[in-house]
Each structure stands twice: as C-alpha cells, then as structure tokens.
C-alpha positions in Angstrom: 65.5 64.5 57.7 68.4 66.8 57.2 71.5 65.5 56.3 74.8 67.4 55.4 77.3 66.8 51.8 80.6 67.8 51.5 81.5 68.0 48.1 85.4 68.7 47.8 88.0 68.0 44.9 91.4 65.6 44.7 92.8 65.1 48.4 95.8 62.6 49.3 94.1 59.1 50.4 96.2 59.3 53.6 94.7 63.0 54.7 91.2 61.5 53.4 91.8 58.4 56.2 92.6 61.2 58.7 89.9 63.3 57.9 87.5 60.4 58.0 88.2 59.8 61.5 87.2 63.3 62.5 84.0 63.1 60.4 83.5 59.5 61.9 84.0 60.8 65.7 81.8 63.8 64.9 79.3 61.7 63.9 79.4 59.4 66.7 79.5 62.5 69.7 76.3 63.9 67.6 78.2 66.9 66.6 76.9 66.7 62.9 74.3 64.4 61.1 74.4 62.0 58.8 77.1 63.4 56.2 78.0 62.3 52.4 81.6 63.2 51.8 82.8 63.9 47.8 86.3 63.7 46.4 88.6 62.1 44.5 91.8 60.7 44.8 95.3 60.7 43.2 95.9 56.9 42.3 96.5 54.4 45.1 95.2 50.4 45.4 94.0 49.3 48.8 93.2 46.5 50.4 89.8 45.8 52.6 89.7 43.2 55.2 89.6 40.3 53.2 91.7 41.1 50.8 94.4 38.6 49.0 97.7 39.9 47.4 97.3 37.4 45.3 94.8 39.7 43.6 97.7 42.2 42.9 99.3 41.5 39.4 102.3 43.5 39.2 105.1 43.9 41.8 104.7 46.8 44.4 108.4 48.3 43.1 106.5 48.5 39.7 103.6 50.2 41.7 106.4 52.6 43.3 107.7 53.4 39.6 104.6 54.9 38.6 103.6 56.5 41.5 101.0 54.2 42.6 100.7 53.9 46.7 99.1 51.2 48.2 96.7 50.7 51.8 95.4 48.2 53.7 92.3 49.8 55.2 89.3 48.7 57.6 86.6 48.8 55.1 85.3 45.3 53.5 86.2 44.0 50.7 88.8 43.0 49.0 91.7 45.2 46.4 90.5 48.2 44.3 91.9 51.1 42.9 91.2 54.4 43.2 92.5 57.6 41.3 91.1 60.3 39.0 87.7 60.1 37.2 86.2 58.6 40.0 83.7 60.3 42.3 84.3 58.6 45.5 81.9 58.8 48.1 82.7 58.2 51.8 79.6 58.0 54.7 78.9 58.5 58.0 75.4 57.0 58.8 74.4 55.8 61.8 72.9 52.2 61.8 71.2 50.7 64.8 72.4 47.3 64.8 74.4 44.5 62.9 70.7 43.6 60.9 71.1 46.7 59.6 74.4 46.7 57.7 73.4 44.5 54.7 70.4 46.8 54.2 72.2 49.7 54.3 74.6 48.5 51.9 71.9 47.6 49.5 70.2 50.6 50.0 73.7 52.2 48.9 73.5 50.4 45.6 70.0 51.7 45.0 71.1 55.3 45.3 73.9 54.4 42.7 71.4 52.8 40.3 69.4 55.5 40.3 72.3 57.8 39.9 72.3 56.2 36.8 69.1 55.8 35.9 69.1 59.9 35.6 72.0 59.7 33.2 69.9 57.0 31.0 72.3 53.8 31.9 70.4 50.8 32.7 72.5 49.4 35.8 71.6 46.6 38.4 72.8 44.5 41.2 73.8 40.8 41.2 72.7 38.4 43.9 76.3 37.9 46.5 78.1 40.4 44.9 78.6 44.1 46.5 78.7 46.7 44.3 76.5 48.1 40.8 76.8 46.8 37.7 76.6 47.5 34.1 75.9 43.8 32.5 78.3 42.1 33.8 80.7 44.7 34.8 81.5 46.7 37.5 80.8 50.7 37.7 80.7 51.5 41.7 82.7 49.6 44.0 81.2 49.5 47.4 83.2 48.6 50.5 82.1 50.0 54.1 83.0 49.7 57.8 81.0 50.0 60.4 82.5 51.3 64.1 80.6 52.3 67.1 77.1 52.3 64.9 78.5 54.6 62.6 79.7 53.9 58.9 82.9 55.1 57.3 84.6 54.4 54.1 82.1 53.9 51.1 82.0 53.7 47.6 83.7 54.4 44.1 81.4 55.7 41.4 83.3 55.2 37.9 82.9 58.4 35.9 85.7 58.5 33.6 88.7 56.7 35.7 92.6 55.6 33.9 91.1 52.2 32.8 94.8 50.5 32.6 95.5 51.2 36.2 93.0 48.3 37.0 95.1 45.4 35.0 97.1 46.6 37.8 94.6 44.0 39.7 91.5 41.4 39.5 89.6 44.1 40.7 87.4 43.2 44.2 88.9 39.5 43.6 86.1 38.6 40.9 88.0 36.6 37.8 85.0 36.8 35.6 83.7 40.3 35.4 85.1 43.4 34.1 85.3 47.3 35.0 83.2 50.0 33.0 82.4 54.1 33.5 79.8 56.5 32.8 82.0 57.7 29.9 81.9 54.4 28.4 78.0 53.9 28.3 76.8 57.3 28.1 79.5 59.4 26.8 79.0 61.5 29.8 81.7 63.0 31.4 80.4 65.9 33.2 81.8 65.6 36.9 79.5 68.1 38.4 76.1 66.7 36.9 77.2 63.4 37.9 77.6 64.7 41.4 74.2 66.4 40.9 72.0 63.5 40.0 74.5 61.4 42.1 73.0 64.0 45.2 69.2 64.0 43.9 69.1 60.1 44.3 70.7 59.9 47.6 68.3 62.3 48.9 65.2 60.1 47.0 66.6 56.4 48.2 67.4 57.5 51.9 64.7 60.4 52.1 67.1 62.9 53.7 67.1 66.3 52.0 71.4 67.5 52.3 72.6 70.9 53.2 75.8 71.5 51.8 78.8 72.5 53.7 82.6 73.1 53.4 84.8 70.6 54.8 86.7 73.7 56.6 83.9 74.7 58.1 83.6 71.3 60.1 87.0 70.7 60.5 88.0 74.6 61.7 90.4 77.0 59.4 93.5 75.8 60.7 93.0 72.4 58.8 93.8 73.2 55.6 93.1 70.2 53.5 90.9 71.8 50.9 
C-alpha cells in the first residue's frame, strides 16, 4: 500500500497547526494517501484535551521570558513540550471506526519501538499509559485526534531535545516517571538515521511502503512554509 512522507525541518507550531489542516482535509476529500509528516519545532508547551495547568510549574510570564509559547490543541493528552532535538511526527491515517483508535495508537508505539530496536535501545510500552518507554521513562510522547475518520496530530520521538525545558512541566501529568532521549541511551545523535530507521519501521509495522514528497509540492508554490 503506498503511502506518502514528508520529511521537512524546524517550522513555527502555529504554521504546523495550519498546515495540518490542509493535510488533514486532503486526506479526508482523497486527494493524497495516508501521509507521515516530519519536523521539528522551536520550543512551545501545549495542552491536549485533558490537560491540567496544574501540571505547568512555572508562571506563563516566565514562559514569555524565555521565549516559550504555549497551545491548547485538539489532540489527547495532557501538557508536553516540544522544541529542538525532537523528531515530531504528525499523521493523517484513515481509521474506520471508534474500535479502531486504540489499535492504531498502539500500533503507533510499535513502529516507535522498533525505531529503536534498529538503533539497539531496548524500549517497551506500559499497560494504561500512551506513549514508549525506556524503563520507566518516557522517549515518544504520543497524543492523536481523530476528525471525520482521519488522524492528525501525533507523536514526539526524543532524539536529543533541551532536557531542562521539561522541569518546565510534569510532563503528560505522570508524577512518577521521568523523560529520556536517544542521545542518552545510545549516544546517537544522528537526525537523519533516526528519521531513516524511524521510516523503515513505519513501513514494516503498518506495511505501507512511503514515497517521499515535498511539502510544497502538496501544498502549491505559493505556500512557502519550507
């Protein structure tokens, strides 16, 4: 089954929301396949659906200081933060009904742990918590939406991210577990491999071989966001 990647570099969270809703309406009128969308962000915190501000440990004017913007966003979920050294990984799938959303979001943390199975890091899930894990802490955060069938929003692969931006938080709401990276178990910090084996075991776990296309070219040349 073909399916399409866009693999693209640091884009402002607020254009990525726009863009998603292009990708997501393409998806849903037919008008592409099921597409895997690459980036990274400049560092913001948001908030999914059920998220607490109570989970937020510093003030938002502090957040302004350093430059750090915050969103409340449609995904699941509750705070995370995103900025560089993460691969973040946004997806428009089409499901065919409600049965198939907790299935597809553990078929998400398959790909992940086989991601990291090719870089030799020994990762899992744990029973009621979304996400993949490193003993007992956290190196993808997973949080999805799912709107007329289709999926949007996704996940956040932790390559080599600013570690002290997350005591900005309790990361996802969870007191008792802690963050890690690739860097951090492997040593690895090779973006593009990680994107490589990240893109082998995507294609393995949902057996869809990707074709690889500029954003531009889906969006049109007059959207110049890359």
């Amino acid at each position: 089954m073909d399916a399409i990647i866009i693999n693209s570099g640091l884009i402002e969270y607020e254009k990525a929301l726009e863009i998603q809703k292009i990708l997501h309406k393409l998806r849903k009128e037919q008008k592409i396949p099921d597409t895997l969308w690459l980036l990274e962000h400049e560092p913001v915190i948001t908030f999914g659906r059920r998220g607490k501000e109570d989970n937020l440990k510093v003030p938002t004017d502090y957040l302004k200081e350093v430059g750090i913007k915050i969103y409340y966003v449609e995904r699941g979920g509750d705070v995370t933060y995103h900025g560089p050294g993460q691969i973040i990984g946004y997806l428009f799938f089409k499901i065919n009904d409600l049965r198939e959303i907790r299935a597809f979001v553990r078929r998400l943390e398959q790909a992940i742990i086989l991601t990291l199975k090719k870089l030799n890091i020994n990762a899992h899930q744990i029973e009621n918590y979304t996400g993949v894990w490193v003993g007992n802490n956290k190196i993808c955060a997973i949080g999805i939406a799912v709107k007329d069938w289709i999926t949007f929003h996704g996940f956040a692969l932790y390559l080599n991210p600013i570690m002290e931006h997350f005591n900005y938080i309790i990361p996802c709401g969870i007191k008792d577990k802690g963050i890690t990276s690739i860097y951090k178990e492997s040593g690895i910090n090779d973006k593009e491999l990680v994107k490589s084996m990240l893109i082998l075991a995507f294609e393995e776990t949902f057996n869809i071989k990707f074709k690889s296309i500029n954003l531009n070219q889906i969006l049109g040349k007059e959207v110049s966001y890359v």
